[in-house]
C-alpha positions as CSV (number, residue, x, y, z in Angstrom):
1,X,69.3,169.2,239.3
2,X,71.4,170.6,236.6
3,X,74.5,169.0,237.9
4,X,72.7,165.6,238.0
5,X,71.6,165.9,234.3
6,X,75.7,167.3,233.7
7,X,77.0,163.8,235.3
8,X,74.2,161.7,233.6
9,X,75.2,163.5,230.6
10,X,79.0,162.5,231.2
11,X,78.4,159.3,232.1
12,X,76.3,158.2,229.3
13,X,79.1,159.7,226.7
14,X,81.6,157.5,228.9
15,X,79.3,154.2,228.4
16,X,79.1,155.4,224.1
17,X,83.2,155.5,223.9
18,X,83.2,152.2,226.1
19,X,81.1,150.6,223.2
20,X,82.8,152.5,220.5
21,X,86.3,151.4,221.4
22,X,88.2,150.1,218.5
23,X,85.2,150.3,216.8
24,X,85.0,146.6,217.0
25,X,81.7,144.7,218.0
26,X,81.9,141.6,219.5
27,X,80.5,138.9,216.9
28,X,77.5,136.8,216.5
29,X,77.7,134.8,213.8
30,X,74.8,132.6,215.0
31,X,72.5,135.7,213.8
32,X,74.0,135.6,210.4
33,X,73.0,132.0,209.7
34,X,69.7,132.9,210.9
35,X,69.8,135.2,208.3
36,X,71.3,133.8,205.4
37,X,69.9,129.8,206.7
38,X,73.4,128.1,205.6
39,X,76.2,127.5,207.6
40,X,78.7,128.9,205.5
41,X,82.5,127.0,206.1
42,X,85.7,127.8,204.5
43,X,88.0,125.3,203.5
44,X,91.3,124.7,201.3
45,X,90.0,121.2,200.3
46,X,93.1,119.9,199.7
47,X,93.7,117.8,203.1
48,X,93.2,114.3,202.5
49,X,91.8,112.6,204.2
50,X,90.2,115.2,206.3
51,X,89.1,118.1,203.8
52,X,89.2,117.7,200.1
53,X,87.5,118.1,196.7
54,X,86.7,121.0,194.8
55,X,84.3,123.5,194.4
56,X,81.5,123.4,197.0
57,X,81.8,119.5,197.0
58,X,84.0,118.4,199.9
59,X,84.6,115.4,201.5
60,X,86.5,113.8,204.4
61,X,86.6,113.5,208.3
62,X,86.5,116.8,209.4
63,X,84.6,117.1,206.4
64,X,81.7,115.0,208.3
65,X,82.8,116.7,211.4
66,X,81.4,120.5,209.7
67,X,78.1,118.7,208.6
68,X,77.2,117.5,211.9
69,X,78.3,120.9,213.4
70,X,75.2,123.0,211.1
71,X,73.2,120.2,212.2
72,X,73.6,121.0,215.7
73,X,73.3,124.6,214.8
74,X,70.2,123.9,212.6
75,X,71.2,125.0,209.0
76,X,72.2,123.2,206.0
77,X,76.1,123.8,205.0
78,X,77.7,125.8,202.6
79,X,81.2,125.2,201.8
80,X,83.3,127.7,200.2
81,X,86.6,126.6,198.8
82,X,89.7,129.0,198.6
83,X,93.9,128.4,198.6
84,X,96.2,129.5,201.3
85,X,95.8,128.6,204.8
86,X,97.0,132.7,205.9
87,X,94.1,133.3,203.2
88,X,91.8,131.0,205.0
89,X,92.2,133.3,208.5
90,X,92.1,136.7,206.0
91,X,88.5,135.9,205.0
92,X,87.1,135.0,207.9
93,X,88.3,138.0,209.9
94,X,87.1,140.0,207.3
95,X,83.6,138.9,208.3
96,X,81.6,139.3,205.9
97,X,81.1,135.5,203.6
98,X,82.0,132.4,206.1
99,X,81.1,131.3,209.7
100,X,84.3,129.7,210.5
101,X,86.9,128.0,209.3
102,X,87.3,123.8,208.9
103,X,90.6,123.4,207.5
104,X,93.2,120.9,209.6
105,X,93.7,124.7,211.3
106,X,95.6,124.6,214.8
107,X,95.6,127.4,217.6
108,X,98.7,128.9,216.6
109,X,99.9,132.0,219.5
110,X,100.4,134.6,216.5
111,X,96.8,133.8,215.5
112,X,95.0,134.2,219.0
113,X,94.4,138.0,218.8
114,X,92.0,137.9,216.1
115,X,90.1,134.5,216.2
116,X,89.2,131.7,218.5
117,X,89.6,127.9,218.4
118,X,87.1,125.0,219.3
119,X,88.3,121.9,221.0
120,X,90.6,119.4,219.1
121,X,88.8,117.1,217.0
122,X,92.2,115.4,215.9
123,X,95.3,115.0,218.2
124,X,98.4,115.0,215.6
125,X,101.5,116.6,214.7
126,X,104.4,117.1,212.2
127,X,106.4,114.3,211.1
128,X,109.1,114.4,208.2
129,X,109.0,112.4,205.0
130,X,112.2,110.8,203.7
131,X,113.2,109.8,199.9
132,X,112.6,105.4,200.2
133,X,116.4,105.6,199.3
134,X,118.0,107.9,202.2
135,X,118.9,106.6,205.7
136,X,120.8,108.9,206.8
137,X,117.3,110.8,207.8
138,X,116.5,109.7,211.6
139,X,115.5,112.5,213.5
140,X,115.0,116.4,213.5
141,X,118.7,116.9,214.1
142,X,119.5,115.0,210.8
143,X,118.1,117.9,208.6
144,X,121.2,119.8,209.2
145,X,122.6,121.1,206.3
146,X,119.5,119.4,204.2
147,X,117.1,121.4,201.6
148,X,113.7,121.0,203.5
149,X,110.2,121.5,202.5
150,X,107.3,122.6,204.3
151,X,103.6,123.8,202.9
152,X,103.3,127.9,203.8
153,X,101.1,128.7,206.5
154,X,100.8,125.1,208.2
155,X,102.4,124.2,211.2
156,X,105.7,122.6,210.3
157,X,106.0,126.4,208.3
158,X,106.5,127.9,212.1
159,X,108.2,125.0,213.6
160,X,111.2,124.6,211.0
161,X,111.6,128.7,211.3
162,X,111.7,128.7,215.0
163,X,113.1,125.1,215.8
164,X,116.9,124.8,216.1
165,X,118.1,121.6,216.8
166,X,118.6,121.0,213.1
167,X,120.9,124.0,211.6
168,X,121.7,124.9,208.3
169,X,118.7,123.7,207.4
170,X,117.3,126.0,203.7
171,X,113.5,126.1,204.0
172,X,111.6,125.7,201.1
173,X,107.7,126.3,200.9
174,X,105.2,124.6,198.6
175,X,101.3,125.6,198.3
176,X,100.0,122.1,199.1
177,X,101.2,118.8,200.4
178,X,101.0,117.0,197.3
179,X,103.6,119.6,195.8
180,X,105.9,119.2,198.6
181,X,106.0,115.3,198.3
182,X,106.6,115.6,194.5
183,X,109.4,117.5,194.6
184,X,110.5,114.9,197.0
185,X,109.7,112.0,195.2
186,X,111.8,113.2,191.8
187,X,114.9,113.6,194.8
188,X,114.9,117.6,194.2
189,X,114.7,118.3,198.1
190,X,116.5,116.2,201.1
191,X,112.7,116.3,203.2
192,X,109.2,117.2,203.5
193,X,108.2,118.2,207.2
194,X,104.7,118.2,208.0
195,X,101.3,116.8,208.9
196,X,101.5,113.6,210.1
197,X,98.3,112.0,208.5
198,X,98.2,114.1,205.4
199,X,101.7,113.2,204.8
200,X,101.1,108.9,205.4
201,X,98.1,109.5,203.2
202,X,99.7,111.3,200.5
203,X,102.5,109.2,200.2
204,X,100.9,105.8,200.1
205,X,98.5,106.9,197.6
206,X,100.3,108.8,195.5
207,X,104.1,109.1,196.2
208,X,105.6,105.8,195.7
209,X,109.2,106.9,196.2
210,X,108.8,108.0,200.0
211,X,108.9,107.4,203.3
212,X,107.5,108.7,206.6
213,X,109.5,108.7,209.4
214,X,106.7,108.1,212.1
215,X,107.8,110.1,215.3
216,X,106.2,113.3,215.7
217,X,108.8,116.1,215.9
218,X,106.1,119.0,216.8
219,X,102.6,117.8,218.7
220,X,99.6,120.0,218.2
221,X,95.8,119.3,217.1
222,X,93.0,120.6,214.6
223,X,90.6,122.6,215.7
224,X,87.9,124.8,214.5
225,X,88.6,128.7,214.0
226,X,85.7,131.6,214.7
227,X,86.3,135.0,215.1
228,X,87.6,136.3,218.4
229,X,85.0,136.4,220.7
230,X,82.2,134.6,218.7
231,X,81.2,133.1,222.0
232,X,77.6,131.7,221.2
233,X,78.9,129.8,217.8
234,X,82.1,128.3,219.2
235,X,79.5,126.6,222.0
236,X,77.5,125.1,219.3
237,X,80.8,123.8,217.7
238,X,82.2,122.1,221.0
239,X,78.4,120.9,221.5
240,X,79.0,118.9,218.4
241,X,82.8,117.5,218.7
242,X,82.2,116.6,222.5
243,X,79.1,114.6,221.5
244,X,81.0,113.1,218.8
245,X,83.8,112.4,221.0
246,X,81.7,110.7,223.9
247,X,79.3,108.8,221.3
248,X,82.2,107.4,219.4
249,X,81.0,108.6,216.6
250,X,84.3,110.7,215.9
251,X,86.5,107.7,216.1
252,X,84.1,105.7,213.4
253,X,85.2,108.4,211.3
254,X,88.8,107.9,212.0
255,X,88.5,104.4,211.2
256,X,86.1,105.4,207.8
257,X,88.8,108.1,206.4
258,X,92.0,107.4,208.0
259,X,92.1,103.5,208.4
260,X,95.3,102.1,208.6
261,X,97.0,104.4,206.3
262,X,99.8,104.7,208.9
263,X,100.4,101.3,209.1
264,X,100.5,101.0,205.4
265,X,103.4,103.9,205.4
266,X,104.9,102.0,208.3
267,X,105.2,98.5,206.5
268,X,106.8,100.4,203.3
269,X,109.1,102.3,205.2
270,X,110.5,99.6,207.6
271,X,110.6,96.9,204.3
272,X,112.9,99.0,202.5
273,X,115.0,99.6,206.0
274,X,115.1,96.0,206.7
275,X,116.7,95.5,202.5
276,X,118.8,98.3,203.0
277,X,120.2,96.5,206.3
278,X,120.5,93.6,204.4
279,X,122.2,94.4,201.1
280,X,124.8,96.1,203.7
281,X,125.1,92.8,205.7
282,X,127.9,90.2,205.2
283,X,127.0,87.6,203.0
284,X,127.4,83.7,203.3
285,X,128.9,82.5,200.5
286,X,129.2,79.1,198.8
287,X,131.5,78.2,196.1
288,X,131.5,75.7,193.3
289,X,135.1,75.0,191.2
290,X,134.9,73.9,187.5
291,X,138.3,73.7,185.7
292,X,138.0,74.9,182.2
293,X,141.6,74.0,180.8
294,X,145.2,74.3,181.6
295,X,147.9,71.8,182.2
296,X,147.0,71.0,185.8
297,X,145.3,68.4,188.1
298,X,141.8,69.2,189.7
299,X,143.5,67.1,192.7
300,X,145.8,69.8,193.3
301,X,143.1,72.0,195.3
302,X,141.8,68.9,197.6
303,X,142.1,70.0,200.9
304,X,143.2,73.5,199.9
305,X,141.2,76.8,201.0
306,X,140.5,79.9,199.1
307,X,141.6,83.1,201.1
308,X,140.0,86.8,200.6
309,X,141.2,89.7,201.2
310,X,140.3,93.0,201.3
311,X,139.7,96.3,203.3
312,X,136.9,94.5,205.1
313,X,139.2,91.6,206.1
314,X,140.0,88.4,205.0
315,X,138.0,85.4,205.2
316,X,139.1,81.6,204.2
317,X,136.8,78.6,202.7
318,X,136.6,74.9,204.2
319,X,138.9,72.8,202.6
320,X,138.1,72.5,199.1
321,X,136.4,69.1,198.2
322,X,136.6,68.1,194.4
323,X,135.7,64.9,192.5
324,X,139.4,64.6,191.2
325,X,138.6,65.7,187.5
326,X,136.8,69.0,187.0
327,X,134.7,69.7,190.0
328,X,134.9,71.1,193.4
329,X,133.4,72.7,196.1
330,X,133.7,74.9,199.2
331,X,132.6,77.8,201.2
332,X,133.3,80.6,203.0
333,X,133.9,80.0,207.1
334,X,132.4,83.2,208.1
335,X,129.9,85.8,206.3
336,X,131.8,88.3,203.8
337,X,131.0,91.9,204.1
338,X,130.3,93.8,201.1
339,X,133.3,95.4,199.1
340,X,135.9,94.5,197.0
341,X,138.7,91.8,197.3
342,X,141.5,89.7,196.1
343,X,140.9,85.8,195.6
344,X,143.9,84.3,196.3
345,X,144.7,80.8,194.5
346,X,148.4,80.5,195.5
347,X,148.7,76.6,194.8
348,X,148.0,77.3,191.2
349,X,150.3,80.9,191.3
350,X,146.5,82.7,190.5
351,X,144.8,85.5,191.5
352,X,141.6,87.1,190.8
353,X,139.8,90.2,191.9
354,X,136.4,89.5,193.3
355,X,133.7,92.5,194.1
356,X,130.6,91.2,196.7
357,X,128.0,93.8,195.6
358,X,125.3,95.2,198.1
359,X,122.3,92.8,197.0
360,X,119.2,92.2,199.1
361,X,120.6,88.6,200.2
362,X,121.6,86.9,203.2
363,X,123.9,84.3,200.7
364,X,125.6,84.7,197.6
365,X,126.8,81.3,195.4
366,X,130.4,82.3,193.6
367,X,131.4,80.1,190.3
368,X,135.4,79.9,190.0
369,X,135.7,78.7,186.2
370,X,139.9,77.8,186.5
371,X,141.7,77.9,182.9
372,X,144.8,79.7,182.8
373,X,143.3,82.4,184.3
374,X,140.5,82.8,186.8
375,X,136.9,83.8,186.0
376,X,134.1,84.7,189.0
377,X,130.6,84.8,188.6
378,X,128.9,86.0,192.2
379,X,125.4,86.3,192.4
């Protein structure tokens, strides 16, 4: 008998330090609503369209998506602001003020240790914004050698660390989005990598002076962080965004907070593409002949062509049509590329230099006023 007691004895101890552990329990945050009857959510607020506002006051798609979630758990919701996304996950492993965390938060590897992640409720990914005036952004690889911003602790922070198709590339982090695109839009940084939608929204609303480059360079999608192992709360959360998913209720919200935002940054971005093509393209150009003075006869240039020449080529007019006294008329055969050139009046012994600027037109009209010299007015 007293070696049964010994081995209950041992086993019981074995079962405590099993418990014991790390001294970690596993979590339950559905009793602490009980207790305290609110839902309390921690957010940055600053993720237009999806979280933002101030305070306790927030508003926005996953905004809705975090009311519906305490209504599926029973409670009314609490929102507690704060600043920092690595903040945001500090606080709620500490355990002790907020539920979980509804923040445009992904499932980051480095983060799975200490906390768990609902189901997506938005599929997205990074994207980089442009200055409206630089081309020579295309694609991730482009950002070599280029002064790059990124917003600490979101995804694009850990993509542009790890990636390495574009090199050279000097990181530089900014608290929120807005910050970022600022420094962008007064041309103090090359790009801003980062959320796809909260950098379309940002820059059409407020950010005049950039562009998104709409391919996403780094897919992931928000989601909604518990602690590790909060089993019985993350159910009720992917209760909710699976119901909202099947009811199309999720996608109303899209449409109600998101809109066509993208498209907006789309239109912008390929209208000032489509002028910068344009100002680069040759130009037709048509040409009127006044003579202003001189001891010679307008005749003289019937029939005769103007000839330009430059680096780009050289291009020749129809034969010059004038009315015999002080008008004429002619233009150019083929389009005239951009740059500067010599106009070349060698039946009068002239010459003038002629510059076809990089203007948002498909045709340019060029005056020749002839005196005893040559005068050009291209526009």
């Amino acid at each position: 008998m007293r070696s049964i007691k010994l081995l209950f004895f041992i086993g019981g101890a074995a079962i405590l330090l099993a418990g014991c552990g790390s001294g970690t329990k596993t979590p339950n945050s559905l009793d602490i609503i009980a207790k305290n009857r609110e839902v309390h959510v921690l957010t940055e607020g600053m993720n237009a369209p999806f979280e933002f506002g101030k305070d306790t006051a927030f508003q926005g798609l996953a905004a809705d998506v975090g009311e519906d979630i305490a209504k599926t758990i029973g409670y009314p919701l609490k929102w507690i602001g704060t600043r920092g996304v690595n903040h945001l996950f500090e606080v709620l492993k500490d355990g002790t003020t907020v539920d979980m965390i509804i923040s445009s938060v992904i499932n980051e590897p480095h983060r799975s240790a200490d906390f768990d992640f609902s189901e997506s409720y938005y599929d997205t990914g990074d994207v980089i914004a442009h200055h409206r005036t630089e081309f020579g952004v295309t694609d991730l690889a482009s950002l070599s050698g280029k002064t790059v911003g990124v917003v600490t602790g979101r995804p694009a922070d850990t993509f542009m660390t790890s990636q390495t198709t574009a090199t050279n590339v000097t990181i530089t982090r900014y608290a929120t989005v807005d910050e970022a695109l600022g420094f962008l839009n007064r041309r103090e940084i090359d790009a801003v990598v980062g959320d796809e939608i909260l950098l379309n929204y940002s820059s059409v609303e407020s950010f005049p002076n950039t562009n998104i480059m709409n391919t996403i360079i780094n897919k992931y999608s928000y989601a909604v962080a518990v602690r590790k192992g909060d089993a019985k709360l993350l159910e009720k959360i992917n209760e909710t965004i699976s119901r909202m998913k099947s009811s199309g209720e999720l996608a109303k919200l899209e449409e109600q907070w998101i809109g066509d935002v993208k498209e907006r940054a789309k239109a912008r971005a390929s209208a000032d593409r489509e002028e910068e093509e344009l100002k680069k393209a040759p130009k037709t150009i048509t040409t009127t002949i006044s003579k202003q003075g001189g001891n010679w006869s307008m005749e003289r240039l019937d029939g005769f062509q103007f000839v330009l020449q430059g680096a780009n080529g050289t291009y020749r007019s129809t034969p010059i049509e004038t009315d015999g006294v002080s008008r004429g008329s002619c233009r150019f055969t083929q389009p005239v590329p951009p740059g500067n050139y010599t106009l070349n009046v060698s039946i009068l012994g002239l010459t003038a230099n002629v510059k076809v600027d990089e203007l948002p037109k498909s045709s340019l009209s060029m005056a020749v006023n002839i005196a005893s010299g040559i005068t050009i007015t291209l526009r």
